[in-house]
C-alpha positions as CSV (number, residue, x, y, z in Angstrom):
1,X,-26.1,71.1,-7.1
2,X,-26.6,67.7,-5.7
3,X,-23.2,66.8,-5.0
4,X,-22.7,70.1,-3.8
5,X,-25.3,69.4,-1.1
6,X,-24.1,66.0,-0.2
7,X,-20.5,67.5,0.3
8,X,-21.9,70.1,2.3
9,X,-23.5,67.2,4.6
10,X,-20.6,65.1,4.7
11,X,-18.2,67.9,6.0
12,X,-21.1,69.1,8.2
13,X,-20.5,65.5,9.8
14,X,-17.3,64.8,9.9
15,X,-17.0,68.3,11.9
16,X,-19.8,67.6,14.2
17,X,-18.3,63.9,14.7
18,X,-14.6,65.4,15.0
19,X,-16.0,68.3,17.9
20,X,-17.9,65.3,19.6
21,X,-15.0,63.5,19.9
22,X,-12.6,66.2,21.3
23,X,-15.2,67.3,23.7
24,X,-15.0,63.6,24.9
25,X,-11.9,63.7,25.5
26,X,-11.9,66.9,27.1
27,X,-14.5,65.8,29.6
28,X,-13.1,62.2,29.8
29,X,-9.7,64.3,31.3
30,X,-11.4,65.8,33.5
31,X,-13.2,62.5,35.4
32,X,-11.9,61.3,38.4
33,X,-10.8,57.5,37.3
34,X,-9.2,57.0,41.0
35,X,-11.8,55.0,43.2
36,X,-10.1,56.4,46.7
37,X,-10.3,54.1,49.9
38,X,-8.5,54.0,53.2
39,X,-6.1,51.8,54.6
40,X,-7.7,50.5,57.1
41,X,-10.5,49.4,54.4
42,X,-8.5,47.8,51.9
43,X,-6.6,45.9,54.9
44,X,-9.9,44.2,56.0
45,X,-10.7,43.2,52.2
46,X,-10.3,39.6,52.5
47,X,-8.0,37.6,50.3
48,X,-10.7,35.8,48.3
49,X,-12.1,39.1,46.7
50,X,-8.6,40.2,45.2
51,X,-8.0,39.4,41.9
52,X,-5.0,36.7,40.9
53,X,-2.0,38.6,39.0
54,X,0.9,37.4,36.6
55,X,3.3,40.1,36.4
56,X,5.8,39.4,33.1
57,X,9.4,40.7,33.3
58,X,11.8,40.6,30.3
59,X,15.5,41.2,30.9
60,X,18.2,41.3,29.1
61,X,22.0,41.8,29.8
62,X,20.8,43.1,33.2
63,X,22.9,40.8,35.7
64,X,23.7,44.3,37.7
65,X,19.9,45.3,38.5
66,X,17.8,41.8,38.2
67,X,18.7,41.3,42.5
68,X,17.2,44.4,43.2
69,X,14.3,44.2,40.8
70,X,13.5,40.9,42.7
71,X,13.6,42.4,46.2
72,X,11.6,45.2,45.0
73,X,9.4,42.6,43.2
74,X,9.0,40.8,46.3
75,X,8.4,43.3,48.9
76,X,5.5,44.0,47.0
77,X,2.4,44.6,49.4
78,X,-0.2,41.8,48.4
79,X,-0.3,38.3,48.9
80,X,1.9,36.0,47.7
81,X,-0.9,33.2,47.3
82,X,-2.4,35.7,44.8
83,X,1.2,37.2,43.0
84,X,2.8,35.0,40.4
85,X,6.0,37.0,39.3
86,X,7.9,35.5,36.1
87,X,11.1,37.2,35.2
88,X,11.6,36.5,31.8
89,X,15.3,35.8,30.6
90,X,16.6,35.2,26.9
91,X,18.5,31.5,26.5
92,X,21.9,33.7,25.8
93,X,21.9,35.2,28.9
94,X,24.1,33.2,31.1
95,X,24.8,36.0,33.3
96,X,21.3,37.5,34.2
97,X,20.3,34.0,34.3
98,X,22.1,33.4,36.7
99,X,22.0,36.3,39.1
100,X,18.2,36.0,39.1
101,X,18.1,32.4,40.1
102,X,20.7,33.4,42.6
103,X,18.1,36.5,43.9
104,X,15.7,34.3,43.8
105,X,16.6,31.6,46.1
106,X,17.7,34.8,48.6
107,X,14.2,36.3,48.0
108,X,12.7,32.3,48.8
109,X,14.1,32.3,51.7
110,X,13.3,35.7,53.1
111,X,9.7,35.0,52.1
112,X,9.9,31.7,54.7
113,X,11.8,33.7,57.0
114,X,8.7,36.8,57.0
115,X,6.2,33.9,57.1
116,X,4.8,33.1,60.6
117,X,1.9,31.5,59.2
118,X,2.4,28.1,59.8
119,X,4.3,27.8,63.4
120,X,4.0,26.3,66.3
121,X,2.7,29.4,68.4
122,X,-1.0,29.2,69.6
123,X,-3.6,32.0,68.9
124,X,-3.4,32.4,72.4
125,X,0.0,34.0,72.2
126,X,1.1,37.9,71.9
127,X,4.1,37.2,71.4
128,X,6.1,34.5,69.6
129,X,9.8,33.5,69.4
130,X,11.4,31.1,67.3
131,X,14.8,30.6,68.9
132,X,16.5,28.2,65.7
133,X,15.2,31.0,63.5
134,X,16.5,34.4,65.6
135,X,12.9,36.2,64.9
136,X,10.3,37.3,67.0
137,X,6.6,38.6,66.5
138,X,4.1,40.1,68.5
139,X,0.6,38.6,67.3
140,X,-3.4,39.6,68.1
141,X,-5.6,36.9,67.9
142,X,-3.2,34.3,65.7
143,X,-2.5,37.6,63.3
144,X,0.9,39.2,63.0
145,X,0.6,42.7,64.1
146,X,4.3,43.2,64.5
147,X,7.5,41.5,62.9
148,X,8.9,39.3,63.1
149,X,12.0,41.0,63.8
150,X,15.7,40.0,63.9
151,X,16.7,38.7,67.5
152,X,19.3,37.4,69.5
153,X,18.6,35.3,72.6
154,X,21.0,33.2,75.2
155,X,24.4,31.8,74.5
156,X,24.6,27.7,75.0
157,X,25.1,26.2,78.0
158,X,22.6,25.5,80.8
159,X,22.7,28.7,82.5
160,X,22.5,31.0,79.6
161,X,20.1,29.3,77.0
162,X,16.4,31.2,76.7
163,X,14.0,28.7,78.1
164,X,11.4,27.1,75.6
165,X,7.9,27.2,76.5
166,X,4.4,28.7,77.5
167,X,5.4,32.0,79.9
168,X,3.7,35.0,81.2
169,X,4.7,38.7,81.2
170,X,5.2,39.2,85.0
171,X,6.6,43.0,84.9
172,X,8.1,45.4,82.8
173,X,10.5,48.4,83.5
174,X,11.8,51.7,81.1
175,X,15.2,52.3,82.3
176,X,16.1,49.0,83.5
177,X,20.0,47.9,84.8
178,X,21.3,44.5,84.7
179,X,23.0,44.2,88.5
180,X,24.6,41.3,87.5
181,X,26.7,42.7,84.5
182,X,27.8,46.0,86.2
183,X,24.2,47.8,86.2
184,X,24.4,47.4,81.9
185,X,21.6,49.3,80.5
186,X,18.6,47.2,79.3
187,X,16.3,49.7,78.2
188,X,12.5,48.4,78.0
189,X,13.1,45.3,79.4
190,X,9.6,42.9,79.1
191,X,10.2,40.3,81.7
192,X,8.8,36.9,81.4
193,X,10.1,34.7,84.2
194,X,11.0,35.6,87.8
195,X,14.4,34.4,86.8
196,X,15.8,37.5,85.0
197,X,14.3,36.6,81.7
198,X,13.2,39.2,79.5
199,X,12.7,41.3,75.9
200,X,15.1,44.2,75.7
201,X,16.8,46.6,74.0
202,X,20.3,44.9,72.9
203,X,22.7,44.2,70.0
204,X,20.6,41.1,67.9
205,X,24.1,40.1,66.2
206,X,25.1,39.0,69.8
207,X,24.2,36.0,71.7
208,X,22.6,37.1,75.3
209,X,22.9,35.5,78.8
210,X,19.6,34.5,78.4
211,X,17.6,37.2,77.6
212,X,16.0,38.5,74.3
213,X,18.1,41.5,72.5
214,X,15.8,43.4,69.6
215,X,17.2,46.5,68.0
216,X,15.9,49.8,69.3
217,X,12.6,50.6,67.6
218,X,11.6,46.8,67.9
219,X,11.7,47.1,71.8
220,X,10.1,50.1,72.0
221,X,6.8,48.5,70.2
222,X,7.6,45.3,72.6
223,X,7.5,47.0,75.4
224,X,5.0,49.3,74.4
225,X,2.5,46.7,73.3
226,X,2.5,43.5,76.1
227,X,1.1,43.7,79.3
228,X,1.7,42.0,82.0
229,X,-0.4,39.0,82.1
230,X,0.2,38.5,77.9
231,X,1.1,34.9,77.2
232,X,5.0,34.7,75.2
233,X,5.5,31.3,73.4
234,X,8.8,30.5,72.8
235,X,10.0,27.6,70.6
């Protein structure tokens, strides 16, 4: 009779332990385990309250993909400071080993090229152009708001090289014409110089008679975003 009893018991709690647990689970389903935010909020979290990452990669025999998975890798929307990315490669594999060094030299020096955090432009600026490096940026403040961008500015010689220096916006027009190449369209054209200078609409693979080309959408936020008065800095 006793053991009868104490079986009865047990079974009583294993089923009572076994109907807690799947109504835990059911509920536990059910929660909400996304904390949901804005952009605009986690944009102002500063970096210092992000957490550091490792992220671990193994390949193997995966010469074909391990370029994209680095760009992907690296495109990545936090910052780099705070991102350590190891791609993990067996000794064997000659061939993945060496497309990923190869992808990530490219990916090194895309990062420089995106990084406008240590150049010569002053916080003063709303836009910046580094000539050597064929990019411009427009900037609020010292911040990047914009770019940089892909550029191409004058041709050498001394009547066609863009002028370095501290300039002004002086005027800007929609549907401008360049009269001295046969009315040529230069749509949103930004001028910055009473001597023809200016951002516009233009092929960026193709060296200019001194003005800045960006590709279409990149003028459009140009012209849409300085004002005359706005300082350019161009180095």
């Amino acid at each position: 009779m006793v053991v009868v009893t104490l079986s009865v018991l047990v079974g009583a709690a294993f089923l009572i332990g076994t109907g807690f647990k799947f109504w835990a689970s059911i509920r536990g389903a059910r929660m909400e385990h996304l904390t949901r935010t804005d952009a605009a909020t986690l944009a102002a979290l500063p970096d210092h309250e992000l957490p550091r990452y490792t992220v671990l990669v193994p390949v193997y025999k995966e010469a074909n993909i391990v370029a994209n998975l680095i760009g992907n890798l690296g495109a990545l929307d936090y910052p780099a400071h705070l991102l350590e990315v190891l791609i993990l490669v067996e000794e064997d594999d000659t061939e993945t080993r060496a497309a990923a060094e190869a992808a990530a030299a490219e990916q090194a020096r895309q990062d420089a090229w995106n990084d406008t955090t240590n150049t010569p432009c002053p916080a003063t600026a709303k836009a910046c152009v580094d000539l050597d490096g064929r990019r411009a940026w427009l900037t609020d403040g010292g911040n990047t708001v914009y770019g940089p961008v892909y550029i191409s500015s004058g041709a050498p010689g001394a009547d066609t090289e863009t002028p370095r220096g501290t300039f002004h916006v002086t005027y800007k027009v929609k549907d401008e014409v360049s009269r001295e190449f046969n009315d040529a369209p230069m749509p949103n054209s930004v001028y910055f110089t009473w001597s023809g200078h200016a951002f516009h609409q233009g092929n960026p693979n193709v060296d200019s008679a001194g003005c800045i080309h960006l590709g279409g959408s990149d003028s459009d936020a140009f012209f849409n975003q300085l004002h005359e008065g706005d300082e350019v800095f161009i180095y």
